[in-house]
C-alpha positions as CSV (number, residue, x, y, z in Angstrom):
1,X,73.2,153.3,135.6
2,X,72.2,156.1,137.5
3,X,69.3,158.6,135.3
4,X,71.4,161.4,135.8
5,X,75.0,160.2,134.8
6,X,76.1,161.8,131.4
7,X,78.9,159.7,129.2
8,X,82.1,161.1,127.9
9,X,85.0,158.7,126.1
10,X,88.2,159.5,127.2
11,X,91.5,157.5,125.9
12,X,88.9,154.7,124.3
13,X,87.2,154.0,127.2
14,X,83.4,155.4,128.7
15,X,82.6,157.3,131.8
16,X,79.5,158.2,133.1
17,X,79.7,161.8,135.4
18,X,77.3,161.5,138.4
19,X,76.3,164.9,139.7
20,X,76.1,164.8,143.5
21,X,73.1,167.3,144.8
22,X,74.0,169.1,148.5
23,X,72.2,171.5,149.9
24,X,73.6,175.2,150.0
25,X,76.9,174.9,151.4
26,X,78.4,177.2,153.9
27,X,80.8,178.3,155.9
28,X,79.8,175.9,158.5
29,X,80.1,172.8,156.4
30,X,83.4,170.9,155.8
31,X,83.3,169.7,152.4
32,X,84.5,165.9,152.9
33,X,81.2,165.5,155.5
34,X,79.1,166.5,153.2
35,X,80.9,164.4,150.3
36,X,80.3,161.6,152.6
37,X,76.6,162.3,153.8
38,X,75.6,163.0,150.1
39,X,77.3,160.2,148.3
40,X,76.6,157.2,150.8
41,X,74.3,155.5,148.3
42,X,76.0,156.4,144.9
43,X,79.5,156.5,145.1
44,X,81.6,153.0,144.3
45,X,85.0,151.8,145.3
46,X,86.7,153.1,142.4
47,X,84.8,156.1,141.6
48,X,87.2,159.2,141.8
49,X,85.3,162.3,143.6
50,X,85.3,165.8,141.5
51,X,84.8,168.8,143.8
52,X,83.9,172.0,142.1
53,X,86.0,174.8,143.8
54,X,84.0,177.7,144.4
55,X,81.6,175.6,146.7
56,X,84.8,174.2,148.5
57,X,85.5,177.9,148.7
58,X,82.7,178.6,150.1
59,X,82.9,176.1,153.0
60,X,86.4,177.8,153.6
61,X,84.7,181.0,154.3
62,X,86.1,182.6,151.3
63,X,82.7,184.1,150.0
64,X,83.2,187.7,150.9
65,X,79.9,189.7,150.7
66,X,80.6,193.4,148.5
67,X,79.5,195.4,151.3
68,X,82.4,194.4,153.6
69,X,84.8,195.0,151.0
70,X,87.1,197.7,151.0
71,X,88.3,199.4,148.0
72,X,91.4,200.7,147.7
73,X,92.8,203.1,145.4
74,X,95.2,201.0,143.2
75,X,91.5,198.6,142.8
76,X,89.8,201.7,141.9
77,X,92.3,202.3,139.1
78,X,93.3,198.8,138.2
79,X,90.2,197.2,137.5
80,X,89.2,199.6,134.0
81,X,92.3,197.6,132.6
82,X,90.9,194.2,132.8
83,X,89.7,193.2,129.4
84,X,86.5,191.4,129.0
85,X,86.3,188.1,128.7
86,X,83.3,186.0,127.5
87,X,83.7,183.5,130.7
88,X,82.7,185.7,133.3
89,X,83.5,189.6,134.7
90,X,86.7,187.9,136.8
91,X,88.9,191.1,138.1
92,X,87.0,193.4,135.8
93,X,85.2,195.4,139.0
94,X,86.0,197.1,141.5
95,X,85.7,194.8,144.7
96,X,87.0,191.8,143.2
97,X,90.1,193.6,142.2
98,X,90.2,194.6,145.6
99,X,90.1,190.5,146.8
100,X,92.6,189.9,144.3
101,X,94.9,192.7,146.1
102,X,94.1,191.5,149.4
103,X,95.3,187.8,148.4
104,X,98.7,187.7,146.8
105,X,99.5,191.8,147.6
106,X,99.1,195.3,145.7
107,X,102.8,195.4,144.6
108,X,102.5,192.0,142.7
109,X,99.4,192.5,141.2
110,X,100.5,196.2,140.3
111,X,103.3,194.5,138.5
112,X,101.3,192.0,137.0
113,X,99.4,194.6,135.6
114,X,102.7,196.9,133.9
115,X,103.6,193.4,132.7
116,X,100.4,192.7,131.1
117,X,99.9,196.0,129.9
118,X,103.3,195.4,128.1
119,X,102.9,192.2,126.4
120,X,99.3,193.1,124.9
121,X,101.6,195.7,122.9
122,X,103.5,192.9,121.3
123,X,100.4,191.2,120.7
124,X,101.0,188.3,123.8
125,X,97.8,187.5,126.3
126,X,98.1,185.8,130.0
127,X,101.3,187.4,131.1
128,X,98.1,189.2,133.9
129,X,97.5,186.5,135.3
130,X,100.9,184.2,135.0
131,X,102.6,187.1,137.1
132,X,99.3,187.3,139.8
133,X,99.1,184.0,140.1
134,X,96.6,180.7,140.9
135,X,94.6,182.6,143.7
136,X,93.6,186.0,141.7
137,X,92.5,183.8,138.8
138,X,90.0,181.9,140.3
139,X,88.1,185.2,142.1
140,X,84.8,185.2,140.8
141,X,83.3,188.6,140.5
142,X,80.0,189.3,142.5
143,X,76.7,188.9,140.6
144,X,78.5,185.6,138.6
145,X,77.1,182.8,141.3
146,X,73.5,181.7,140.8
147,X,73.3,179.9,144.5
148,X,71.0,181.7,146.3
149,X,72.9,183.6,149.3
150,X,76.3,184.5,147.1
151,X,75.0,186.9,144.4
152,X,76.4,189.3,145.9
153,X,79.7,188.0,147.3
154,X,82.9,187.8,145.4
155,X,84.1,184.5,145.9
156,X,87.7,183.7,146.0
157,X,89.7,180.5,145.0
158,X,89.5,177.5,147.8
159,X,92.9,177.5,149.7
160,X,94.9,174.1,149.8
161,X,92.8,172.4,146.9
162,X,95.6,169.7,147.0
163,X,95.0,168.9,150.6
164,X,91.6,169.1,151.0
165,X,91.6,166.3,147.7
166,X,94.3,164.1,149.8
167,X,92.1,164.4,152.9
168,X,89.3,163.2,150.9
169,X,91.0,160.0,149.4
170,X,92.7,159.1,152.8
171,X,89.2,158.9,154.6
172,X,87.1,157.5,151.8
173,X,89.7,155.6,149.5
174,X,88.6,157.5,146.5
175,X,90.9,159.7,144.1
176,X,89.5,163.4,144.1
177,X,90.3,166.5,142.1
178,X,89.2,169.8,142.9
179,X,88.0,171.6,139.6
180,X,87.5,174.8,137.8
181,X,85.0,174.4,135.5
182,X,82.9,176.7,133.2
183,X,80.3,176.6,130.7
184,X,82.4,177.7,127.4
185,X,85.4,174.5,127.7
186,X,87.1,176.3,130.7
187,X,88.5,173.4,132.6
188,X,91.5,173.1,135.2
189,X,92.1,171.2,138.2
190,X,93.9,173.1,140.5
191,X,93.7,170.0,143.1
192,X,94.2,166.8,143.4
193,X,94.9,163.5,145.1
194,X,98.2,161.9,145.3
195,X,97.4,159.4,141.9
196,X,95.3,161.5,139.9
197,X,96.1,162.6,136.7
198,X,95.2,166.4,135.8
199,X,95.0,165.8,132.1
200,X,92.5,163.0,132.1
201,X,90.5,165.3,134.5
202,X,90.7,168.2,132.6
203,X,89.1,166.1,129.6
204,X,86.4,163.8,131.3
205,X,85.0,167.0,132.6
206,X,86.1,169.6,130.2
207,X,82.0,169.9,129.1
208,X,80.7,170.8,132.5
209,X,78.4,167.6,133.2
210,X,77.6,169.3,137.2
211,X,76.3,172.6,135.6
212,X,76.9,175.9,136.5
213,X,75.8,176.3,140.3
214,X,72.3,176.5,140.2
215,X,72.2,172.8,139.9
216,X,73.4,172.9,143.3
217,X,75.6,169.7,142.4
218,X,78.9,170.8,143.7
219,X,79.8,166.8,143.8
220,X,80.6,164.4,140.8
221,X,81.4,161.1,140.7
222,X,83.4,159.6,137.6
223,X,83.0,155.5,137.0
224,X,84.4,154.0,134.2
225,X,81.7,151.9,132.5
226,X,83.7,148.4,132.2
């Protein structure tokens, strides 16, 4: 068993999690090269392949540095209306509220915000995001990575999580699932292959065995321990 591997039950059975360490990914990297540079000596036939998305992201080119952000005036306003939240800063500033406006388009996130507004006064949370949709909740505000080089970048969601994961299982033969993942039980895979099921995902990784960046393990490998 490989020293780093961590072991959840899931459904009766063991897994061990096998964080995969890259080097800093860019935007020159395509994410299923280095999946198959780094796990060449690790990964087994019926391991399925966990890709954290903000380092996919990343390889997309969708880490936008803050100084070449633009902020508008409905960001300028918007953002003071976010609530906090203990998982991260999310829309809650300025230039990510500005991504957020630049991805899915002021007018919906201006309603998602009257809508929001107006279910908080009945006591009712999410409606925010349920109206703004997949790609304005997973911006991560700048300052929230640890990787060296994205401090100070607001990174936004990885486009086509689904087929980047389908790419990955028709070259290598493995099931993949690209996840959001944070340290407090936030799991969600917004990705996957064409067999893999979401829920048992969303549980054999739901306490974070890859870390939180620094690790620099934007790779994991699931194996059921028969």
């Amino acid at each position: 068993m490989n020293k780093n591997s961590k072991i959840i039950k899931v459904n009766g059975k063991k897994y061990s999690r096998i964080p995969v360490k890259t080097d800093i990914l860019t935007a020159q990297d395509d994410i299923l090269n280095v999946i198959q540079a780094s796990t060449k000596d690790l990964i087994e036939k019926d391991d399925i392949i966990s890709i954290s998305e903000s380092p996919l992201a990343i390889t997309q080119g969708r880490a936008i540095p803050v100084e070449k952000i633009k902020i508008g005036l409905l960001a300028k306003v918007l953002w003071r209306f976010v609530s906090n939240v203990p998982y991260g800063i999310g829309l809650r500033a300025p230039t990510s509220m500005q991504c957020a406006i630049d991805e899915v388009g002021g007018l919906r996130i201006l309603l998602a915000a009257i809508i929001g507004g107006l279910g908080k006064l009945i006591g009712r949370k999410g409606d925010f995001y349920r109206i703004a949709g997949k790609q304005a909740a997973l911006i991560d505000a700048a300052t929230t990575s640890p990787v060296p080089h994205y401090e100070n970048c607001v990174l936004k969601g990885p486009k086509n999580p689904q087929s980047v994961a389908q790419r990955v299982k028709d070259t290598m033969g493995n099931e993949c699932a690209v996840m959001d993942i944070n340290d407090i039980g936030g799991c969600w895979m917004i990705g996957g292959s064409d067999k893999i099921d979401s829920e048992f995902m969303e549980r054999v990784m739901k306490d974070n065995p890859q870390g939180q960046g620094a690790q620099l393990t934007p790779i994991c490998l699931i194996r059921e321990i028969k």
